[in-house]
FIFIFI-220186 format. One record per residue (C-alpha): y, x, z; residue in three letters. Coordinates in steps of 0.05 Angstrom, whole numbers, m for minus. Example, Ala and Ser with C-alpha at 12.3 -4.5 7.8 and 13.67 -1.06 7.14 Angstrom:
<nodes>
m90:246:156:ALA $
m21:273:143:SER $
</nodes>
This chain:
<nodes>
m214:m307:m758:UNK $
m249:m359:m719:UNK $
m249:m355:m646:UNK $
m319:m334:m636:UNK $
m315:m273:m679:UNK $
m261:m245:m644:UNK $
m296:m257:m576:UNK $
m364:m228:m608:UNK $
m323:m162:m648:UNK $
m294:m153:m576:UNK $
m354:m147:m538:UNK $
m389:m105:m589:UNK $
m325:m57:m598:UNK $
m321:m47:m517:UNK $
m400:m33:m508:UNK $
m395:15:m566:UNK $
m343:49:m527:UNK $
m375:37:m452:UNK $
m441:76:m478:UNK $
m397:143:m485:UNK $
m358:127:m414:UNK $
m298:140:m455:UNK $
m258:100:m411:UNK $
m188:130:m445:UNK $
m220:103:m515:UNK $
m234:38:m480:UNK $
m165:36:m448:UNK $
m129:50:m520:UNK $
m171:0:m553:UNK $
m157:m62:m508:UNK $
m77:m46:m501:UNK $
m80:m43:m579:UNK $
m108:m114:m574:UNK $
m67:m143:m526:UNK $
m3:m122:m559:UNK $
m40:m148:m627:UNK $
m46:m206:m590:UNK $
16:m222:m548:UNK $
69:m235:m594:UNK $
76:m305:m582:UNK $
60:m349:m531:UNK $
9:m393:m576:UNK $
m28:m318:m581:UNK $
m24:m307:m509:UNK $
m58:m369:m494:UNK $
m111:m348:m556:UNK $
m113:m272:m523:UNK $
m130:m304:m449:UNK $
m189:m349:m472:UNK $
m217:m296:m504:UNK $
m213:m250:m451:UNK $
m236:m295:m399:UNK $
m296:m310:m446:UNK $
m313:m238:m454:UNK $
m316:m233:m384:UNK $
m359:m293:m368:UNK $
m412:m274:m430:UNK $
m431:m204:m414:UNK $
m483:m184:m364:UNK $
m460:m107:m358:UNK $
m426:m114:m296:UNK $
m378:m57:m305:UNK $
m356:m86:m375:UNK $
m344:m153:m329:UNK $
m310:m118:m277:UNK $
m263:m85:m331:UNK $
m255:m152:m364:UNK $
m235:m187:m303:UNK $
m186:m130:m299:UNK $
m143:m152:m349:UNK $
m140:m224:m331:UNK $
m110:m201:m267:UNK $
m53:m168:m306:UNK $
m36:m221:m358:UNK $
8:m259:m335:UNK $
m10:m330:m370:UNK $
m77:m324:m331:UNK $
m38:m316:m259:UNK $
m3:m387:m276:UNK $
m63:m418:m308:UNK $
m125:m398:m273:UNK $
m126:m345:m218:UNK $
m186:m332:m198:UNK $
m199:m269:m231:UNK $
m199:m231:m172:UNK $
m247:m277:m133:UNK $
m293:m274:m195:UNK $
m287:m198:m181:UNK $
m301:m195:m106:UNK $
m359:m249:m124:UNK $
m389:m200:m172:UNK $
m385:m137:m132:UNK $
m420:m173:m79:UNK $
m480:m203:m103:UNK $
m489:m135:m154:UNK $
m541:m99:m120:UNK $
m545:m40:m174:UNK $
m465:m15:m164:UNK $
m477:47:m101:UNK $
m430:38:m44:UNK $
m379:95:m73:UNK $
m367:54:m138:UNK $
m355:m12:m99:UNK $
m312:20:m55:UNK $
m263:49:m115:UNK $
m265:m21:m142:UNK $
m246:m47:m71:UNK $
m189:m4:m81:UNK $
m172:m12:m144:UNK $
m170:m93:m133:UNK $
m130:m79:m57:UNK $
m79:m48:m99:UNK $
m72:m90:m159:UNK $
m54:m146:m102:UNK $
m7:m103:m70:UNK $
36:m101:m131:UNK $
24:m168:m159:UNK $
57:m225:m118:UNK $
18:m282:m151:UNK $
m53:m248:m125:UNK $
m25:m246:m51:UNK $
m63:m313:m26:UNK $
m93:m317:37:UNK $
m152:m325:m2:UNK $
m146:m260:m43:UNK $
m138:m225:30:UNK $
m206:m260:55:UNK $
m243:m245:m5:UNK $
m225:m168:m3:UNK $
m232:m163:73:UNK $
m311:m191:61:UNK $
m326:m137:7:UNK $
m297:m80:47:UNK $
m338:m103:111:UNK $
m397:m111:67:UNK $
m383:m45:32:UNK $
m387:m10:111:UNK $
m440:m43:132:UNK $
m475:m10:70:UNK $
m462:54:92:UNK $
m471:47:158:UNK $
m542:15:146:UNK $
m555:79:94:UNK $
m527:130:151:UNK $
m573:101:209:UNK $
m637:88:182:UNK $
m644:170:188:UNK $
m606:170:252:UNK $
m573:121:302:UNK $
m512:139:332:UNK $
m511:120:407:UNK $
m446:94:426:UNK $
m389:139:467:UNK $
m378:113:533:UNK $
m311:125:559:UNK $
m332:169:614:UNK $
m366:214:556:UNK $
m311:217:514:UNK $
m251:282:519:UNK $
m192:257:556:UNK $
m123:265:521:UNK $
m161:293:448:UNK $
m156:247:386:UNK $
m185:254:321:UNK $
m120:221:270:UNK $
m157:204:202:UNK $
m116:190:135:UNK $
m138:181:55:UNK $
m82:226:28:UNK $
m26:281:44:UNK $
18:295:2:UNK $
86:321:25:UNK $
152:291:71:UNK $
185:253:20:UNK $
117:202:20:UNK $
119:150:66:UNK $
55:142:83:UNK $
48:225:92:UNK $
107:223:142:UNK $
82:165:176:UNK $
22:203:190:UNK $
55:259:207:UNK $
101:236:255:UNK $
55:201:297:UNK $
9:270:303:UNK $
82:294:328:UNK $
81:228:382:UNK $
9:248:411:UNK $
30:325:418:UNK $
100:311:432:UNK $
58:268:503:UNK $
16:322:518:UNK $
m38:303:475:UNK $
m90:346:437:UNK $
m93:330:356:UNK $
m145:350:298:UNK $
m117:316:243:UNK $
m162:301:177:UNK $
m153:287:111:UNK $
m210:255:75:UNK $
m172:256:3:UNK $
m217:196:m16:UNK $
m160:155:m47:UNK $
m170:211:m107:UNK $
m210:171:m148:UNK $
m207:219:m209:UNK $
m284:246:m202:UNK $
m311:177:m187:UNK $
m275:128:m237:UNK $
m287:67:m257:UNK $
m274:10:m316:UNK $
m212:m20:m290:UNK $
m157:m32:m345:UNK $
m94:m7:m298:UNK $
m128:52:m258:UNK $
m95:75:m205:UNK $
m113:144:m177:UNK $
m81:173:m114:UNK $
m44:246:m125:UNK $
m79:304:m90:UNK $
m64:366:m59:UNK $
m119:420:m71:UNK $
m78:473:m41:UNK $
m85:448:27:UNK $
m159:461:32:UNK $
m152:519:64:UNK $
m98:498:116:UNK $
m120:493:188:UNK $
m42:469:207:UNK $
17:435:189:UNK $
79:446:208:UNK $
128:386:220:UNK $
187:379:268:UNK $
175:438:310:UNK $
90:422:323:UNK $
40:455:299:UNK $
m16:401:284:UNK $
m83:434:269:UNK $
m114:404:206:UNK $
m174:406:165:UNK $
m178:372:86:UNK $
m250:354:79:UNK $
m250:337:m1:UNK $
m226:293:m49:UNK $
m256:229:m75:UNK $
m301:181:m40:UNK $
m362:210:m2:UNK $
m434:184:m10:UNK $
m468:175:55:UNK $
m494:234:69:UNK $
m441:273:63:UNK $
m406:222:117:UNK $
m459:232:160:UNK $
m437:303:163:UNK $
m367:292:184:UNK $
m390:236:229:UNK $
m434:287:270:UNK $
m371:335:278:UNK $
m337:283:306:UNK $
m389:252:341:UNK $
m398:333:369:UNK $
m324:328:391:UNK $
m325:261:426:UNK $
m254:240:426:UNK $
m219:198:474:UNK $
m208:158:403:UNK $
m198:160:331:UNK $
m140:142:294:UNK $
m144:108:217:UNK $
m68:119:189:UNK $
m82:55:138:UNK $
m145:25:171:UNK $
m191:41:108:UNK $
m214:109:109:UNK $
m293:101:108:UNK $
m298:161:154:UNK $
m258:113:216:UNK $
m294:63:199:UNK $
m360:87:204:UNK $
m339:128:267:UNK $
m320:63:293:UNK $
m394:46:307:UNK $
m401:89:363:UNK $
m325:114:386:UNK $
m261:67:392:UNK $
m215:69:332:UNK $
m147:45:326:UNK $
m131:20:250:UNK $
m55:34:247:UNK $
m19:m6:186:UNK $
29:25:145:UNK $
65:m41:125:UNK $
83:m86:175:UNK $
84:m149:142:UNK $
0:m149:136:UNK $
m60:m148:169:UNK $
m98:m88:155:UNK $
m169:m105:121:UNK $
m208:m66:168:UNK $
m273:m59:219:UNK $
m243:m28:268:UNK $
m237:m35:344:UNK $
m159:m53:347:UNK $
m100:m57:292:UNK $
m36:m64:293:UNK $
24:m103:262:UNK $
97:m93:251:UNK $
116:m164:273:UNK $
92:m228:316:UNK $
33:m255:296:UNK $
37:m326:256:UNK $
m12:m385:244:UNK $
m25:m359:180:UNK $
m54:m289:204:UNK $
m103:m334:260:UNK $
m119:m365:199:UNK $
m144:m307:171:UNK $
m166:m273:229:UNK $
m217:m329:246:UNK $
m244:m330:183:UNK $
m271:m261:174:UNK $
m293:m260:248:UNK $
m236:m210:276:UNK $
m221:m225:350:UNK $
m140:m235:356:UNK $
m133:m194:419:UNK $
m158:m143:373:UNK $
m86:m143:342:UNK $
m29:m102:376:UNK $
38:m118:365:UNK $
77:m71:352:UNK $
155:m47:330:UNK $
145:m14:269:UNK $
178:57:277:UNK $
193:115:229:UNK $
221:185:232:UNK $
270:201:180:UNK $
255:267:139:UNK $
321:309:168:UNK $
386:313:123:UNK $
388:385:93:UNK $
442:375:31:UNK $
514:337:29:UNK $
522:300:m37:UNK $
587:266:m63:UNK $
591:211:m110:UNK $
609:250:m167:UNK $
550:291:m167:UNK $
509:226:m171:UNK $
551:214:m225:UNK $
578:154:m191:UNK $
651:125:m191:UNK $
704:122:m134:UNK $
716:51:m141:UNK $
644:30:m151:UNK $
605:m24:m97:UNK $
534:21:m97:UNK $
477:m14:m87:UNK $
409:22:m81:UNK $
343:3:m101:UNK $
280:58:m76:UNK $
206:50:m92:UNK $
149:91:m114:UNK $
122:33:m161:UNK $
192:11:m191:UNK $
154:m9:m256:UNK $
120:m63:m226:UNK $
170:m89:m167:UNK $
229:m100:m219:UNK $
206:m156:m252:UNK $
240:m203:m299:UNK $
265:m246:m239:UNK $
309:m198:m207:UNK $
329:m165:m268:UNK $
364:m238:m279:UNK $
395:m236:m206:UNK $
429:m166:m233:UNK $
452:m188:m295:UNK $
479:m252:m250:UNK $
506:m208:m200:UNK $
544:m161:m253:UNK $
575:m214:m291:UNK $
605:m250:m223:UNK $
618:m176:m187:UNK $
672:m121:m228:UNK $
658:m62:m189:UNK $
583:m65:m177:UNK $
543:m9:m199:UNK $
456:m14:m188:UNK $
430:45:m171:UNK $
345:65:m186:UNK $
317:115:m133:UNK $
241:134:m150:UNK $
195:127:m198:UNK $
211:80:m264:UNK $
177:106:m321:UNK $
201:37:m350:UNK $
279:45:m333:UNK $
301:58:m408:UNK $
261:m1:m440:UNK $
276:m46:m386:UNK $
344:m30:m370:UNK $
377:31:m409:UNK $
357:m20:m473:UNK $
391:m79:m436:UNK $
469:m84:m463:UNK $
492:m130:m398:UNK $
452:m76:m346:UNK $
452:m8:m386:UNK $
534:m4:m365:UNK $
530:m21:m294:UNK $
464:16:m280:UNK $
441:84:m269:UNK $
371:121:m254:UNK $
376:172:m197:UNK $
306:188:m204:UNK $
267:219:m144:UNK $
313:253:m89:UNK $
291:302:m48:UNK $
329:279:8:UNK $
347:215:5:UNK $
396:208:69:UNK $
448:249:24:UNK $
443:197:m32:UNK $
453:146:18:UNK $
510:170:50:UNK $
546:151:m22:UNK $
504:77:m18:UNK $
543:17:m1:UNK $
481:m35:2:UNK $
412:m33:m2:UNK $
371:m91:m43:UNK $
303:m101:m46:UNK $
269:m140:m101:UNK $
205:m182:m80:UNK $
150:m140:m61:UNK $
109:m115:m10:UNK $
135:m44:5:UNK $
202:m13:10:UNK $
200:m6:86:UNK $
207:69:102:UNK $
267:71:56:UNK $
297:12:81:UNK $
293:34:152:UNK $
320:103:127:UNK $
383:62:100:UNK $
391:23:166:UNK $
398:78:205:UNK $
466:108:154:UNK $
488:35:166:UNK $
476:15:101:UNK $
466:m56:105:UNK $
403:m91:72:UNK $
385:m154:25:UNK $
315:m177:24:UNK $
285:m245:17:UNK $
231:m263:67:UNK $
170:m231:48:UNK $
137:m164:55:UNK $
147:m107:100:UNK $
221:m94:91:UNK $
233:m161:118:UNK $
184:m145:167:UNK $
232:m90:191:UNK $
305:m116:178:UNK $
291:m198:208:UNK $
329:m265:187:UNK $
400:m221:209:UNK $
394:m185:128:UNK $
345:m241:106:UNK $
354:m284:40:UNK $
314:m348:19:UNK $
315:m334:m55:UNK $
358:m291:m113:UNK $
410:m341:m125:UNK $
429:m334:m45:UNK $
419:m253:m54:UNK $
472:m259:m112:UNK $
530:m299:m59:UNK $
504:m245:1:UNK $
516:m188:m47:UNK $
590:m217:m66:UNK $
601:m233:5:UNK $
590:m161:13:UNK $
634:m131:m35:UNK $
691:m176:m14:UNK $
683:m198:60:UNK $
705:m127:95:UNK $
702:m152:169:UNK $
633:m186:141:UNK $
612:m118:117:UNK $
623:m81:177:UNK $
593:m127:223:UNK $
530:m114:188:UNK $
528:m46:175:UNK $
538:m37:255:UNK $
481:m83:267:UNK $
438:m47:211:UNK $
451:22:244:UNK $
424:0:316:UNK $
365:m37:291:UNK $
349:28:249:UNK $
354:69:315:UNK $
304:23:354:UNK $
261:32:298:UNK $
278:109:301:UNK $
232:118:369:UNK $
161:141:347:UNK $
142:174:399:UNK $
158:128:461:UNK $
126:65:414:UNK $
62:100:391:UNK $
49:126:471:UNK $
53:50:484:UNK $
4:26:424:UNK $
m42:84:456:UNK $
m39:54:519:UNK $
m54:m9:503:UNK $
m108:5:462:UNK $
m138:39:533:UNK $
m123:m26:573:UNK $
m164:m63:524:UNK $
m212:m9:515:UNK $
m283:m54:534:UNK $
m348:m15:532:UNK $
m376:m83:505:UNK $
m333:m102:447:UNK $
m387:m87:399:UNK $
m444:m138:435:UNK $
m398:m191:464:UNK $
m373:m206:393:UNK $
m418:m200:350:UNK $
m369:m176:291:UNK $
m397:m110:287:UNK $
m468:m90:292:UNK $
m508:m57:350:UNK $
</nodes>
């Protein structure tokens, strides 16, 4: 069929479908034609022009949006051409008929597809996204305060010693960015501090979706909407769950008020991109606190921080999009381990006595084993008798990619998701991260058994462990490993060093008090007007 038939049976198939919203019918139809065809490179080439021609013929911006979609997931187009996502960003902002909430899922939705896809992570992928999320609050805030201007909090206005801590999701202790949250609620009361926390549930796209081929939709918890506490650690930390799924402006205007009402001594965004902090941030101070040190957070608020130095790469982009660097607090990024409750023994793992275990954790273990590091395995198996790889999380893709595999399927296993993984690792002999962006939280939680770690540089559990556990590629990770497994003097050298960085990185409480207290030494009454980065 020639080339412009398919393109044109394409676009008519996928309006067809649009009309209805069936976005599950629209989902089916497009994997059906991407597996028709991807069976050989010649077609993958064939599939990618056609694709990228789709997207670059049709007006309907939501059919574009969901077009460019897939070009950010096929993997030909990431070598070839990548500029999908910038074609994305470019769209969103000169559309001037998508509302605010819709731009912000797609904000989202894009942020997320270049968390888990290395080849998107430019500095010019990061600048792109940054501009549509500061355009995307500026939106609001223009919507919220042309019925009503909020005057900004001086500090002498403002509640000494009461903060207002903001997140996008709770789920439960096991979820690093839950416990993150919840820990540093523990640092503020733990200091004599006075909490509300709030849960705006907006990362729950499920009522407001959109045409994005890979949507991702935070998990929710509905039965915390009528908790006014959590418990954690011995605190109380009075709580309130305001909904789920991205609020329109007036219903932020609403919450705004309350806090507005309260007048904090500050506000505190767990992730930096709640809308609700950054709205508030127009009249109150808010701290954007990352929850991966290895990145700036895209953000409008007063101060951030990050888990490391900063490098002439981050001033790069930091002077682009207009963000003052003494804005930036550096920080050591700290953790609190969920507490041990269970012993478990090798054999109830099902593992061997005479087995080298090494661990690999993640919530998106689909995505961050790719075919790279599958090679370094089947490399690292081969050279290594006793070594067994062991998959903690969530791999929906463990059978096909390695139960199906006949060098990995013998010296594998899948461990699933542990409720308390300290006992797992007290049976671990090494942990190994593949290249990706996350992985910190269970790294540190490894460091601190004395379980040393392998990570090249990049991302946030090199962030955390430094050059001392650092690799430059796979083929060195392979000869580390080995070293590992055979060096025993080597071995415990490491493990010793592992175990006291994980107990710096163990103190919440006296770290957060000093982020808070630098945020007050900087705390200028004319940030706003002396800049100029965020409006009067």
């Amino acid at each position: 069929m020639a080339y412009a038939d398919v393109k044109d049976i394409i676009l008519q198939v996928v309006r067809e479908i649009k009309n209805d919203f069936n976005y599950y019918a629209l989902i089916s139809k497009v994997s059906e034609l991407l597996e028709y065809l991807n069976v050989s490179p010649s077609d993958r080439e064939y599939a990618y022009q056609i694709i990228d021609a789709c997207a670059d013929d049709i007006d309907d911006i939501q059919l574009r949006m969901f077009f460019y979609s897939i070009l950010m997931q096929m993997p030909i187009c990431l070598v070839k051409n990548n500029i999908a996502l910038e074609k994305s960003v470019n769209t969103l902002l000169d559309s001037k008929k998508l509302p605010p909430k819709e731009r912000f899922v797609y904000f989202y939705e894009l942020s997320y597809r270049v968390f888990i896809t290395p080849a998107l992570q430019t500095n010019e992928n990061k600048l792109y996204l940054w501009k549509l999320y500061n355009s995307i609050i500026k939106e609001y805030h223009d919507a919220i305060w042309s019925d009503y201007a909020f005057p900004y909090i001086n500090k002498d206005k403002r509640k000494k010693d009461f903060y207002v801590v903001i997140t996008d999701q709770i789920l439960y202790e096991e979820h690093g960015p839950t416990k993150s949250t919840l820990d540093r609620c523990r640092a503020l009361i733990a200091t004599g501090k006075n909490v509300l926390l709030i849960n705006t549930g907006e990362m729950c796209f499920n009522n407001n979706p959109v045409l994005f081929y890979g949507f991702f939709s935070a998990d929710h918890r509905d039965e915390l909407d009528n908790k006014d506490n959590i418990y954690y650690k011995g605190y109380n930390i009075p709580f309130c769950q305001i909904g789920k799924g991205v609020m329109d402006a007036q219903r932020l205007r609403e919450y705004m008020q309350i806090i507005y009402d309260y007048s904090p001594d500050m506000v505190i965004d767990i992730g930096g991109n709640t809308l609700l902090g950054n709205i508030c941030n127009y009249f109150i101070p808010v701290l954007a606190v990352t929850l991966g040190p290895d990145n700036l957070v895209r953000t409008t608020e007063k101060w951030q921080t990050i888990g490391r130095k900063l490098n002439d790469n981050d001033r790069y982009i930091l002077n682009k999009i207009g963000y003052p660097e003494d804005k930036v607090i550096e920080i050591v990024m700290t953790f609190e381990c969920k507490e041990q409750s269970i012993n478990l023994s090798k054999s109830e793992l099902g593992m061997q006595e005479d087995e080298f275990e090494v661990v690999i954790v993640g919530g998106r273990l689909d995505s961050e084993v790719g075919p790279d590091f599958l090679e370094m395995m089947r490399k690292a198996v081969r050279k290594i008798d006793n070594i067994c790889f062991n998959f903690c999380g969530r791999f929906n893709k463990y059978e096909k990619m390695i139960g199906e595999d006949p060098v990995l399927s013998k010296r594998s296993r899948f461990l699933g998701t542990q409720s308390d993984m300290m006992a797992v690792l007290d049976n671990i002999d090494l942990y190994v991260n593949p290249i990706r962006l996350g992985g910190g939280t269970s790294a540190q939680e490894a460091m601190l058994k004395g379980v040393p770690v392998v990570t090249c540089r990049t991302g946030d559990v090199y962030a955390n462990c430094h050059d001392d556990f650092a690799v430059d590629d796979y083929d060195e990770m392979i000869n580390v490993i080995e070293r590992y497994v055979n060096d025993i003097d080597y071995y415990k050298e490491q493990s010793e060093k592992a175990r006291r960085l994980g107990e710096l990185e163990h103190d919440t409480i006296g770290e957060f008090s000093r982020i808070i207290e630098e945020c007050h030494k900087r705390d200028d009454d004319n940030y706003f007007r002396n800049t100029g980065v965020y409006p009067d």
